[in-house]
N, C-alpha and C positions, 0 to 999 in steps of 0.2 A: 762052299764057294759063294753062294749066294749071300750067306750071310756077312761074310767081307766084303763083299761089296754094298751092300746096303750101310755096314758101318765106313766103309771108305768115303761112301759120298754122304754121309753125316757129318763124318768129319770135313771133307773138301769144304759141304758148304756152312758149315760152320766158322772157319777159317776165313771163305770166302764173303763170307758175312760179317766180320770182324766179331764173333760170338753174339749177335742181333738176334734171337728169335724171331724178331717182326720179319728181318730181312732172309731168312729161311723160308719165311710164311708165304713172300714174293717169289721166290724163286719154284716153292715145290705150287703155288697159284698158278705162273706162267708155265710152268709142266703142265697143267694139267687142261689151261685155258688152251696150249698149245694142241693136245692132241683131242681136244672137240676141235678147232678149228682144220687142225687136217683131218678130220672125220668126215668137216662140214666141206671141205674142198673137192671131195670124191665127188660129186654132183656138177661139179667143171669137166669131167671126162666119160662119167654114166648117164645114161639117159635113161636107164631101169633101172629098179630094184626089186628083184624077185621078192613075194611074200615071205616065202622061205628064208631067206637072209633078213628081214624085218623083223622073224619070232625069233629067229637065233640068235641075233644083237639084244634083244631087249632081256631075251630069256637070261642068256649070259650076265649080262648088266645086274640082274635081279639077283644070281647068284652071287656073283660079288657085294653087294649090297646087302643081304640077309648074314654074311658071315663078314665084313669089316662092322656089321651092326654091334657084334657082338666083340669079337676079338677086339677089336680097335678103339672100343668104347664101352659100351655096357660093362662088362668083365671089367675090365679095369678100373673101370670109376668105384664098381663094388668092393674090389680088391683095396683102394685105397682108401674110400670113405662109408663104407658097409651100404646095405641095401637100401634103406628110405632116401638118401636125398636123390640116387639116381635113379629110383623107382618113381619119385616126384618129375625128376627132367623127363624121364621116358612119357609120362603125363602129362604133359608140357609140349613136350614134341607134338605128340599125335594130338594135340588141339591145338597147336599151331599152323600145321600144316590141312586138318581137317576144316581150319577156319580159311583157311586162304583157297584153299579146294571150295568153298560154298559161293568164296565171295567175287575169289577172280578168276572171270569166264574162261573158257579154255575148251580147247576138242582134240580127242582123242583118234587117231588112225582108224580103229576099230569100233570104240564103243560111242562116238561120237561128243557134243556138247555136251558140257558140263559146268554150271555155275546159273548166277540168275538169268532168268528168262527172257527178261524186258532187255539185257544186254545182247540178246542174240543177233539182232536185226543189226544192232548198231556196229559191230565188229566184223571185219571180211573175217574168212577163213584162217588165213595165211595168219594172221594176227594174233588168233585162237589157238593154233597148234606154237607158237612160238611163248604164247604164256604156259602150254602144257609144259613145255621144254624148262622155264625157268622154275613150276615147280618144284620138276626133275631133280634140277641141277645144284638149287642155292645147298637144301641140306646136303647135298654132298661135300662143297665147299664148306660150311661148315664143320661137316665130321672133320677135313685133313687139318684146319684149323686149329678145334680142338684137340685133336688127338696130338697134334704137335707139339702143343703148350703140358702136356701129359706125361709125353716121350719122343723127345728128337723121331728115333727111330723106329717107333710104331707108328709115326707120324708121316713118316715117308714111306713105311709099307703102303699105310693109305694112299696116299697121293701115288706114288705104280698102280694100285690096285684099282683105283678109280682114273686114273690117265689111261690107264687100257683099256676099259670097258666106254668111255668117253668117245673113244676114235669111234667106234660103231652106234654110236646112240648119236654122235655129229651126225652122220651119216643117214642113218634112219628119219631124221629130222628135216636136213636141206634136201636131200635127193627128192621125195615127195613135193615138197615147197616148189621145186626146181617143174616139177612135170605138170603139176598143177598151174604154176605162173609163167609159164612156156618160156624160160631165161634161166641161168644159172648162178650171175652175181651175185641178186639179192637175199637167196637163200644161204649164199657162203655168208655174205655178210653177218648174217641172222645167226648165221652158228659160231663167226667168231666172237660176235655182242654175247651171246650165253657163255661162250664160254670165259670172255671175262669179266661176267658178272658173277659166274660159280669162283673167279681169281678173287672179287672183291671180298666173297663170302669168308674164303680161305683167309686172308689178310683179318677182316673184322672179326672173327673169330680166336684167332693168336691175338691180336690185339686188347678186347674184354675179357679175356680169359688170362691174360697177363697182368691185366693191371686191377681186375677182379679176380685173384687166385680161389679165394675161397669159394668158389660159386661153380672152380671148373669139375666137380661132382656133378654139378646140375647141369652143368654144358654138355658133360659124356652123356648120361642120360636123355638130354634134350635133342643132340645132334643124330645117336643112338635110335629114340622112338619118332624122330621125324623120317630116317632113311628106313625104318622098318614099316611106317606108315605107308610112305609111298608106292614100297617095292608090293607089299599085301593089296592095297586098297586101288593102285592104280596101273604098276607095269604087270603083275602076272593075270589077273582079270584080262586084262588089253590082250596076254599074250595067248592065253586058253581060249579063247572068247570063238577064235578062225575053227578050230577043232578039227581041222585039214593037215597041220605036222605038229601033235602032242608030244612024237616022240623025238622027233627033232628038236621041238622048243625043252623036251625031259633033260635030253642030251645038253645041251644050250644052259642051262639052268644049273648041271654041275661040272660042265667046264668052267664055269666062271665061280663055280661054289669052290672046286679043286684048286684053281689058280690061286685066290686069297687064303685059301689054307696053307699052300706052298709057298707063298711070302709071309706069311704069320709064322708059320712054323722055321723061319729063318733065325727068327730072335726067339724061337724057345729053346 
């Protein structure tokens, strides 16, 4: 069942895209900008967010992210171009993302600032945790990007599988913003900009990866060891870190691991 339907609307928006790749890239981008943005909306009607729902969104998130790392990218890139060039991009990833982690400041829920020092004074808060967020977000954009340019429809498992895990990581993001800056516009605002800057990622990505095909090896691998980067070095650290729901955030972590195995195993 599942799986007709995922080739159903491969097909719808391939049709509906006059067979465009690029204009697939837009539509499964605006999927995905769409559900950070009503992630980021919840913070119009909550004035809390239990801790407990903060580790289980992230945890989830993490679980998704560790297993579209692999199915959706890694594995495949090896399958079509053997091990080195996407063992290069996964090398690539993770000092990309570990250079942009040194360089642009940011703060963490839990473990606080991170980036240079001398920028600490000069940045509010509010500004810091919304660069944490673009971290997050671009290699996701990214991975559905790539993966699209790969396979139609490994490309839109991604895009589900990060549009769902998207609504509660919006949410985790504004609702705080929202309690901190005693108002709730500005932090929706803040989560629909991430989320269509993760849209732009998705577009730029199908884009260089279409019209530099040879290189999309090194895109899987790249897109691949940046989501693997982030989920190890920055969301499950963040998530363990409370040590108050381990087994909640345990839970959290393969519900969202089960979820992207059950849209992956759609196309096998």
């Amino acid at each position: 069942m599942l799986e007709g339907f995922i080739e159903g609307l491969a097909k719808y928006l391939l049709n509906l895209s006059g067979g465009s790749l690029i204009w697939v890239s837009f539509y499964a981008g605006l999927f995905v900008a769409l559900m950070t943005s009503l992630g980021a909306m919840v913070a119009l009607f909550a004035k809390k967010l239990p801790a407990e729902g903060v580790d289980f969104s992230l945890s989830f998130a993490a679980g998704v992210m560790i297993v579209a790392s692999f199915t959706s990218l890694i594995l495949p890139g090896i399958e079509s171009a053997g091990f080195p060039p996407v063992a290069l991009g996964i090398a690539l990833g993770v000092l990309l993302i570990y250079a942009v982690d040194r360089l642009l400041p940011h703060e963490h829920l839990v473990r606080g600032y991170e980036g240079p020092k001398g920028m600490k004074e000069k940045l509010r808060k509010v500004w810091l945790l919304v660069f944490a967020l673009i971290i997050h977000n671009l290699p996701e954009g990214l991975a559905v990007g790539t993966s699209l340019v790969y396979n139609l429809e490994v490309g839109l498992v991604t895009a589900i599988a990060i549009g769902i895990q998207d609504f509660p990581e919006g949410t985790v993001v504004s609702l705080p913003l929202a309690v901190i800056q005693k108002k709730s516009l500005g932090p929706v605002l803040i989560g629909v900009l991430s989320g269509l800057a993760e849209m732009v990622m998705v577009i730029l990505g199908a884009v260089f990866f279409t019209s530099f095909a040879w290189t999309l090896p090194y895109g899987l691998g790249l897109a691949g060891g940046a989501m693997l980067y982030v989920t190890v070095k920055e969301m499950i650290p963040e998530i363990y870190k409370g040590e108050k729901s381990e087994t909640l955030v345990t839970l959290g972590f393969f519900a969202g691991f089960y979820v992207m195995l059950l849209l992956d195993s759609a196309l096998g």
